[in-house]
C-alpha positions as CSV (number, residue, x, y, z in Angstrom):
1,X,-91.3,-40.2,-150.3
2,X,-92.1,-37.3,-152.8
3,X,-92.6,-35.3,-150.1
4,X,-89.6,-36.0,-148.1
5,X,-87.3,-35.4,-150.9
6,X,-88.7,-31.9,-151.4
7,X,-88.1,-31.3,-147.6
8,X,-84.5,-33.0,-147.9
9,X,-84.2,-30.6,-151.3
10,X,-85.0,-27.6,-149.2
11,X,-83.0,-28.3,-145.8
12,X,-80.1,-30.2,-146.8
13,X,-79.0,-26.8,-149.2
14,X,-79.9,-24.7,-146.1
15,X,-77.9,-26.8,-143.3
16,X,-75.2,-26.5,-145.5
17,X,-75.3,-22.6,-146.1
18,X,-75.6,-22.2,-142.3
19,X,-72.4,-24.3,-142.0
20,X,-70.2,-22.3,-144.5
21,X,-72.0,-18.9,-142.7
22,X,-70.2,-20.3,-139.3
23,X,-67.1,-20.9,-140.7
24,X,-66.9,-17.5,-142.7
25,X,-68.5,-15.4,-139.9
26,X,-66.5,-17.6,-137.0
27,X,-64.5,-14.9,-135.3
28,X,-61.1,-14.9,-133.1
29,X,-62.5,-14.2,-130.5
30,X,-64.3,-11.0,-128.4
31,X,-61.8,-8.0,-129.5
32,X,-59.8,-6.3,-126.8
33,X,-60.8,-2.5,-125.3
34,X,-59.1,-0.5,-122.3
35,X,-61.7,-0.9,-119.6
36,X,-63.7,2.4,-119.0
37,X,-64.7,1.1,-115.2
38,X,-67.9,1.9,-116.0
39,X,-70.8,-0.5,-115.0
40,X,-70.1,-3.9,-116.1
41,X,-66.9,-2.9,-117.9
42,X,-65.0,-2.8,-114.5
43,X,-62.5,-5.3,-113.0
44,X,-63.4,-7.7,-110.3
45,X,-62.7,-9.6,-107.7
46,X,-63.9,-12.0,-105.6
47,X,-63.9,-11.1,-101.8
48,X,-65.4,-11.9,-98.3
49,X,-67.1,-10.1,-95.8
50,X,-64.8,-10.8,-92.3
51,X,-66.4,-8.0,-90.1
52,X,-69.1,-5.9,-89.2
53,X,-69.5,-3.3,-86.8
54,X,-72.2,-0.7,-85.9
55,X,-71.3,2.5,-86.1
56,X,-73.0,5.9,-85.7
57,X,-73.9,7.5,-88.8
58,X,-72.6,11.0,-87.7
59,X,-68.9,9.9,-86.6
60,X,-68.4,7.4,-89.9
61,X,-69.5,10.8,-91.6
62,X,-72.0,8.8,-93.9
63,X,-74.6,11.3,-93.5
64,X,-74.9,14.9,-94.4
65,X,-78.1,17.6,-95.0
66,X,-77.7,18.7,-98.9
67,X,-76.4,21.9,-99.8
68,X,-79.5,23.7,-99.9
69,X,-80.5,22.5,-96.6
70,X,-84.0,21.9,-97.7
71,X,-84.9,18.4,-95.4
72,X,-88.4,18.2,-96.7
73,X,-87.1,16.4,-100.5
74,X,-86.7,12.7,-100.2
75,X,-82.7,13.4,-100.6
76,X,-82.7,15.6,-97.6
77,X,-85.4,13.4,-95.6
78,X,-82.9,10.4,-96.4
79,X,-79.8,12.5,-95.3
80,X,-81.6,13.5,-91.7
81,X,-82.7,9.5,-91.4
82,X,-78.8,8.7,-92.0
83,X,-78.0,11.0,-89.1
84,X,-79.9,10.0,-86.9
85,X,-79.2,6.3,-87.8
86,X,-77.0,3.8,-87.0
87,X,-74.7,2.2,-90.3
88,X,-72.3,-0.8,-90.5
89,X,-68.5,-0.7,-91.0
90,X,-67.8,-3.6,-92.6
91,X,-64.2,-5.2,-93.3
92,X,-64.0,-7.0,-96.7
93,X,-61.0,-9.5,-98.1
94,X,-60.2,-9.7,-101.2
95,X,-60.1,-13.4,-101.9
96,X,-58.6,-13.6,-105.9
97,X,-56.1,-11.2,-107.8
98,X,-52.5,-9.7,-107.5
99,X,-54.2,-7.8,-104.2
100,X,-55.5,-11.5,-102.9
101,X,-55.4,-11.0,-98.7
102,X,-55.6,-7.5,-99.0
103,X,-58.8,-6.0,-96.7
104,X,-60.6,-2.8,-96.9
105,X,-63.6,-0.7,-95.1
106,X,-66.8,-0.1,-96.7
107,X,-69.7,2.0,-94.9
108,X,-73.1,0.2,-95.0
109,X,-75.9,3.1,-94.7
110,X,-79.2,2.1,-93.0
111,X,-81.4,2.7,-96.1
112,X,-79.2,0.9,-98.5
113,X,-81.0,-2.0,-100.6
114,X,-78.0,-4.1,-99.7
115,X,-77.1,-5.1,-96.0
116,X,-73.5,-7.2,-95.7
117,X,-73.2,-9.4,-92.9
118,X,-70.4,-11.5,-91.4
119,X,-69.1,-15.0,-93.9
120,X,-70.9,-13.4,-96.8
121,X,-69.4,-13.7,-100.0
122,X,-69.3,-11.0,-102.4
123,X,-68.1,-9.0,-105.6
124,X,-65.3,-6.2,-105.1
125,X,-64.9,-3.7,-108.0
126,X,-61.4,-2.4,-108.4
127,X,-60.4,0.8,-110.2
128,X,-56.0,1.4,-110.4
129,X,-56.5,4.8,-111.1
130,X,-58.5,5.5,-107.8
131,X,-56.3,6.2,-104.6
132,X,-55.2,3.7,-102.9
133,X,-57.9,3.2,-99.8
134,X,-60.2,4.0,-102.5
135,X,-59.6,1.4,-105.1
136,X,-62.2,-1.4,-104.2
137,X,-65.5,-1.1,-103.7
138,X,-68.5,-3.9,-103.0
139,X,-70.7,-4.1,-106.3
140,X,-72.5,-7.0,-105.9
141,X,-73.2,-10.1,-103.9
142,X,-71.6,-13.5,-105.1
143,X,-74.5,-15.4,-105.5
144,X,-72.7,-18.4,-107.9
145,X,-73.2,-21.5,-105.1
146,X,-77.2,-21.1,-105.1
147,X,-77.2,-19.9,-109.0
148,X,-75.1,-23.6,-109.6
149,X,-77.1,-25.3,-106.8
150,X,-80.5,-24.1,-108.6
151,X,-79.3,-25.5,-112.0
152,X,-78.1,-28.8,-110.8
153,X,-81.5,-29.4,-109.8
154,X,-82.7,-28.2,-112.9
155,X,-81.1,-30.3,-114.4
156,X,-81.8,-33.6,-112.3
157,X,-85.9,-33.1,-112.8
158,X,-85.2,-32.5,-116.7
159,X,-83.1,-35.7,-116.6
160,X,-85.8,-37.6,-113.9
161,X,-88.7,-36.7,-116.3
162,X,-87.1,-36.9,-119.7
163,X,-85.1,-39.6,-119.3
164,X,-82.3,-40.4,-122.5
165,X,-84.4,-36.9,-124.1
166,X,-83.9,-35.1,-121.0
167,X,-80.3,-35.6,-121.5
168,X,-80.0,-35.0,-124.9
169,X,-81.8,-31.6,-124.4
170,X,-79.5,-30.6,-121.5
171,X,-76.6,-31.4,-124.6
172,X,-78.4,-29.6,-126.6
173,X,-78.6,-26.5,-124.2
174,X,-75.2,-26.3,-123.4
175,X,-74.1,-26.1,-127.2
176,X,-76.6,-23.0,-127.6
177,X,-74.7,-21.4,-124.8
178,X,-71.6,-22.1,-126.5
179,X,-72.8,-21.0,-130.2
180,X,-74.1,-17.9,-128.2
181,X,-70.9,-17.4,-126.7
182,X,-68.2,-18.5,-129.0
183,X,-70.0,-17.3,-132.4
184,X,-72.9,-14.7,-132.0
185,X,-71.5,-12.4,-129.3
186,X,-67.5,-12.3,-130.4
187,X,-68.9,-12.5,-134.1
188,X,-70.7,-9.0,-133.3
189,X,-68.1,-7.2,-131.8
190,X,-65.8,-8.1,-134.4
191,X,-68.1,-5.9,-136.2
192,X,-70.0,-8.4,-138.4
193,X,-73.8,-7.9,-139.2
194,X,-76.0,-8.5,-135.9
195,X,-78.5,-9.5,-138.1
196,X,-76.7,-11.9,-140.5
197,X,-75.1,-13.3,-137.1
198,X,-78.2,-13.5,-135.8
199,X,-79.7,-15.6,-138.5
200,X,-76.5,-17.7,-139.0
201,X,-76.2,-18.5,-135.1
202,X,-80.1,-19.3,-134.4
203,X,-80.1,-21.6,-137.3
204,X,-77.4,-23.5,-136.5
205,X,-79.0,-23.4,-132.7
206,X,-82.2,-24.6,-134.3
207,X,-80.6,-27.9,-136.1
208,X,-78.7,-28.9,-133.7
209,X,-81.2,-28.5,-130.8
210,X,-83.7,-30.0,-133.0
211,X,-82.5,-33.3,-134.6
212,X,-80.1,-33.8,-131.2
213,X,-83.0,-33.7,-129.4
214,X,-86.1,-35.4,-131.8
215,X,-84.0,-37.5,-134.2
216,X,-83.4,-37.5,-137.5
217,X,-87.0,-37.9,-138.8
218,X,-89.5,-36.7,-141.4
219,X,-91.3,-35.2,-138.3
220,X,-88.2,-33.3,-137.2
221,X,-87.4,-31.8,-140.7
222,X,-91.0,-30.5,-140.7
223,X,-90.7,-29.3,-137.6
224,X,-87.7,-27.5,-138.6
225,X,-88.8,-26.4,-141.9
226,X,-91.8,-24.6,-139.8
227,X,-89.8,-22.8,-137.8
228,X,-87.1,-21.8,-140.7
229,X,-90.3,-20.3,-142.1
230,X,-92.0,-18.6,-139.2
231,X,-88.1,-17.1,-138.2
232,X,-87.7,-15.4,-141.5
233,X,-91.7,-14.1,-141.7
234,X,-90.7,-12.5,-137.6
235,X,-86.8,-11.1,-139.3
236,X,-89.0,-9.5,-142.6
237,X,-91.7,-7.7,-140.1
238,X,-88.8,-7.0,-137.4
239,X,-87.0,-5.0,-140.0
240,X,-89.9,-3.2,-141.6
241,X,-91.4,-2.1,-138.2
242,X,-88.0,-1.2,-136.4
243,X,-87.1,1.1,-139.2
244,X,-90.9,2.3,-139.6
245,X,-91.1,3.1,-135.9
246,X,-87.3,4.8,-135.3
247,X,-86.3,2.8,-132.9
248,X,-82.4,2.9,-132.3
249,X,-81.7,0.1,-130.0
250,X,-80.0,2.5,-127.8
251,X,-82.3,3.0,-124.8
252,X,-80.4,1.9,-122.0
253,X,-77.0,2.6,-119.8
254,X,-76.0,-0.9,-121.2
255,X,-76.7,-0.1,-124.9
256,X,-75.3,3.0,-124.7
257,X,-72.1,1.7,-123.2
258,X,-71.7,-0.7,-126.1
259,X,-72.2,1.5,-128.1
260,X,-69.6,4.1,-127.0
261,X,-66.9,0.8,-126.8
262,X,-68.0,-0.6,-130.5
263,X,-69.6,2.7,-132.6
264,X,-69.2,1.0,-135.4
265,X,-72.3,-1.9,-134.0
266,X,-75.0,-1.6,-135.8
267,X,-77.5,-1.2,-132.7
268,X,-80.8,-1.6,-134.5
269,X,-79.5,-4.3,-136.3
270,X,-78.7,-5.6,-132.5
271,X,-82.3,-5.5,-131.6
272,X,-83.9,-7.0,-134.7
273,X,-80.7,-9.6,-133.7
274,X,-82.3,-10.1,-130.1
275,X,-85.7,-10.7,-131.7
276,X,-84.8,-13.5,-133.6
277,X,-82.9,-15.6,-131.0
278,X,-85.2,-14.1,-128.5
279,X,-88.3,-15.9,-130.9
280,X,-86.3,-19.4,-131.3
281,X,-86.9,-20.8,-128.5
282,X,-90.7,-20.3,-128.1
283,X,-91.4,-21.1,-132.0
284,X,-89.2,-25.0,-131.2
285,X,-91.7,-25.2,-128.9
286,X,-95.0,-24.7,-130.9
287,X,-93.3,-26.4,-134.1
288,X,-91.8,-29.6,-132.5
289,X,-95.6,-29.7,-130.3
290,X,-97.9,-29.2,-133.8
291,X,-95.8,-31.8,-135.7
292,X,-96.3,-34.5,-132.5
293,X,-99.7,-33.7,-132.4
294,X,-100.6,-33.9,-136.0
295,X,-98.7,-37.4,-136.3
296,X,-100.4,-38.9,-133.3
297,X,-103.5,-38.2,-134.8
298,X,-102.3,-40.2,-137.9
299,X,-101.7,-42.9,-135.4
300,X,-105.0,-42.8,-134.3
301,X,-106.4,-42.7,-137.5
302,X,-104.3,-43.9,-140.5
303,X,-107.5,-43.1,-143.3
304,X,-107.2,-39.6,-142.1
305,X,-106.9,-37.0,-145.2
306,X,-104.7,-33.9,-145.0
307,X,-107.5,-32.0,-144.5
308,X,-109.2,-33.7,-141.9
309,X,-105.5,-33.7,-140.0
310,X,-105.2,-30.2,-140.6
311,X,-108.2,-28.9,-138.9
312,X,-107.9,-31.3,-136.2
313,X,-104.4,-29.9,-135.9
314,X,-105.3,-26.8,-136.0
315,X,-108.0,-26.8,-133.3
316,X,-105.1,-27.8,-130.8
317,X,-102.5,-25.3,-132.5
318,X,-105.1,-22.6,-131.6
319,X,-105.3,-23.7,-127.6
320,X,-101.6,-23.6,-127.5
321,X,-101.4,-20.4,-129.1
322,X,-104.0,-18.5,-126.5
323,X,-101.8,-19.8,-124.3
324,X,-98.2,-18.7,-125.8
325,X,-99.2,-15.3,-126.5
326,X,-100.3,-14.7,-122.8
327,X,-97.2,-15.9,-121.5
328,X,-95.0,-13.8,-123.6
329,X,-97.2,-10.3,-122.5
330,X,-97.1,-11.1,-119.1
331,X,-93.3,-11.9,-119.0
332,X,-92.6,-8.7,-120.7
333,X,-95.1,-6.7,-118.0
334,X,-93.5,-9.0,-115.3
335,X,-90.0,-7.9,-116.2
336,X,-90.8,-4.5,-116.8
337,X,-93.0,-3.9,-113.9
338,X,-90.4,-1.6,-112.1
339,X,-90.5,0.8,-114.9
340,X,-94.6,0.4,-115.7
341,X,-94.3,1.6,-112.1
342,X,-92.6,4.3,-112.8
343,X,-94.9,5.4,-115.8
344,X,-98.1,5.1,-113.3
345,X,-96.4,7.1,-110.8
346,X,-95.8,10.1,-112.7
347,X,-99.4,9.7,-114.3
348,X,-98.3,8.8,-117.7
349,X,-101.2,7.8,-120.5
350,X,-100.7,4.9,-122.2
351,X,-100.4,6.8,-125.5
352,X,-97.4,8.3,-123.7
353,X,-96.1,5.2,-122.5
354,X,-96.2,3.3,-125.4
355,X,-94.5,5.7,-127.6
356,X,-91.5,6.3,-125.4
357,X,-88.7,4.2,-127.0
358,X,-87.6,2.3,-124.0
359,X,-91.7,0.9,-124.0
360,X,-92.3,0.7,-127.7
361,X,-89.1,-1.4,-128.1
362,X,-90.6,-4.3,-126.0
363,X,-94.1,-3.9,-128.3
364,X,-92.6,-4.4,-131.0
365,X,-90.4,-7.3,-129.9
366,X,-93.2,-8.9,-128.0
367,X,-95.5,-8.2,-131.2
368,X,-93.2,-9.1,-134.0
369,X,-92.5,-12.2,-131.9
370,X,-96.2,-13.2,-131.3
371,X,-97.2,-13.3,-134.9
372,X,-94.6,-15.3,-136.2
373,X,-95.9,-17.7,-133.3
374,X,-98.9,-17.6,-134.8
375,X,-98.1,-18.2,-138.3
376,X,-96.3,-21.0,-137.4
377,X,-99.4,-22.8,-136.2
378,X,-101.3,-23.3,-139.7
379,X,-97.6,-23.8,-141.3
380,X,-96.6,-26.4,-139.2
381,X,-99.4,-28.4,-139.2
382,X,-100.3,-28.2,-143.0
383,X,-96.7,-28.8,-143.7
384,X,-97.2,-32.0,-141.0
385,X,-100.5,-33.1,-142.6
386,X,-99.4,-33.3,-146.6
387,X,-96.1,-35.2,-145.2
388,X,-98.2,-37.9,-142.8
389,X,-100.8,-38.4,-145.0
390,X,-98.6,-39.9,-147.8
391,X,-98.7,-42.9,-145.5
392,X,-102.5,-44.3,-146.5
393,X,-103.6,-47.5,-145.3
394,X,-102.6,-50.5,-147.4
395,X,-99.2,-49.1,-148.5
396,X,-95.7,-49.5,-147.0
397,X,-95.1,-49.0,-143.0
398,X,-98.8,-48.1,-142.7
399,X,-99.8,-51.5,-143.3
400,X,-97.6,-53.4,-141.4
401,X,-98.3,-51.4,-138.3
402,X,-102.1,-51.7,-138.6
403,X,-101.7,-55.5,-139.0
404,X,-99.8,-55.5,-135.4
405,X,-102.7,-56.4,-133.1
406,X,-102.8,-54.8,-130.1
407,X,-100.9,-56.2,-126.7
408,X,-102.3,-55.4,-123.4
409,X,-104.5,-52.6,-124.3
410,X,-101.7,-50.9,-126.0
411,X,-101.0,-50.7,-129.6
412,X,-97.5,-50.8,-131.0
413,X,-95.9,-47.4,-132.4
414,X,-94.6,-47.3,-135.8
415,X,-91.2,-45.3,-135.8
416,X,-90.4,-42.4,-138.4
């Protein structure tokens, strides 16, 4: 009970500090900009493909040799390909906004990425300013009905599987996406810290996902108090190494467009920021995982000492860890494996490679990330062991559930 207290001492304060953070830091609302029409800051519609017709390249005047006439560069190999090709006119509707009926022609070249075909749906970008036959354009394909289709049965198996805790997670997700949305992205452009956000929003993710999802237990609090510590050892070595290594945050078309609508965005801040929510989810995971295992091996074995639950703890924590830390390299060299392909291409060393900013942003995030994973392996389970073992046998709930003889091979649980 001594224990719990100190836990309660130390989370009770915090839960409420993150509350009084949201309500200080809770903004209006996403501030309002002119639109530049420049990548995702353009206006859209929704539209539908009605027609498509072959054409020859030549006559829909899609095609052209470059200026310098030299055919042998991969822009002037391209250009000869289109001209002797045959492209797509395709007639697109515009299915929402003040122009909603409206139809327009878009030329379909034979080596573009994207083909359009009859009944497909897709997203029209439209530009005032441009003249009038020149005002929409296809940027994207409408992929919402399998995107909606995909998460419904996402949500089924997690529901199937995890039963009443299936649902309670899917709650739980859905009130991350609105913290994420409602708090931590307006909060930023209103031109609050990304890094106090940051902290504000992911703790407030943290509790609720948490005790929503685990109850409100002494296993949950530890649990949480694991991954309050491992979060502020990954913000303390994000900040150091992100100002050590001069990295801006800036590395991108999308970064750089944010930061030419907000200046005043802190964009390092923004990465360290995208660290720290990027890390959440991953560290639940170990934390909630340690805490189960360490108490099921007081289950097993009430007369356990601390110590004898830590290292068993820990031989498990150190499994799952190998394990963690693969996972997040390989989804950083899976995501990125357009631009390693780049880097190999033109010969790069990995000196080179690592040292560019766009690379050594990902190391660091992916690094930074890792070893507050694995600190929060011993934290976890010693904070999990001192707490359990306050329950010996012959006192209090320990007792009474080692007097409960077993029932059909299986023993009954004590609840926390």
């Amino acid at each position: 009970m001594h224990l719990r207290k100190v836990i309660a001492a130390v989370l009770i304060p915090f839960a409420a500090a993150v509350l009084v953070g949201l309500v200080v830091l809770w903004p209006g609302g996403a501030p309002a900009h002119e639109r530049t029409g420049v990548g995702f800051d353009r206006q859209t519609q929704d539209a539908t493909v009605t027609k498509v017709v072959e054409v020859s390249c030549k006559e829909a005047g899609a095609s052209g040799v470059p200026p310098t006439g030299d055919t042998f560069t991969a822009e002037g190999s391209s250009a000869v390909q289109q001209e002797q090709g045959t492209c797509k006119r395709a007639t697109i509707r515009v299915d929402s906004g003040d122009d909603k009926g409206r139809t327009f022609t878009e030329i379909v070249q034979p080596d573009q990425s994207r083909q359009l075909h009859e009944g497909q749906k897709v997203v029209v970008a439209y530009e005032p300013s441009a003249p009038k036959d020149l005002q929409y354009s296809v940027t994207d394909v409408n992929r919402r009905l399998p995107m909606a289709l995909l998460a419904g049965i996402f949500a089924v198996a997690v529901v199937v599987v995890g039963r009443l805790r299936g649902v309670m997670a899917l709650v739980a997700l859905a009130i991350s996406f609105m913290v994420l949305n409602f708090f931590i992205l307006p909060a930023i452009l209103q031109g609050s810290n990304p890094l106090v956000v940051a902290v504000v929003g992911a703790s407030a993710i943290m509790l609720i996902a948490l005790y929503l999802c685990h109850g409100l237990s002494a296993r949950t609090s530890v649990a949480v108090l694991g991954t309050l510590i491992s979060l502020l050892l990954i913000g303390i070595l994000g900040s150091v190494f992100i100002d050590w290594a001069a990295l801006t945050g800036n590395t991108d078309d999308n970064t750089g467009l944010i930061h030419g609508l907000y200046p005043t965005i802190d964009m390092s801040g923004l990465l360290l920021a995208g660290i720290i929510i990027g890390s959440l989810g991953v560290l639940d995971d170990v934390t909630v995982t340690q805490t189960s295992a360490v108490w099921e091996l007081h289950e097993a074995n009430p007369s356990m000492g601390w110590r004898g639950l830590y290292r068993a703890g820990i031989r498990i924590g150190r499994d799952h860890i190998a394990s963690v830390v693969n996972t997040l390299v390989l989804a950083y060299a899976g995501a990125a494996l357009p631009l390693l392909l780049l880097f190999s291409i033109a010969q790069s060393s990995v000196g080179t490679v690592a040292n560019s900013e766009l690379v050594a942003e990902e190391i660091v995030r992916t690094l930074v990330g890792s070893i507050g994973l694995v600190a929060s392996v011993p934290v976890t389970t010693a904070l999990a062991a001192l707490v359990v073992s306050a329950d010996r046998p012959g006192t209090g709930s320990a007792l009474e559930a080692s007097a409960v003889p077993a029932r059909g091979g299986r023993g009954r649980r004590r609840k926390r």
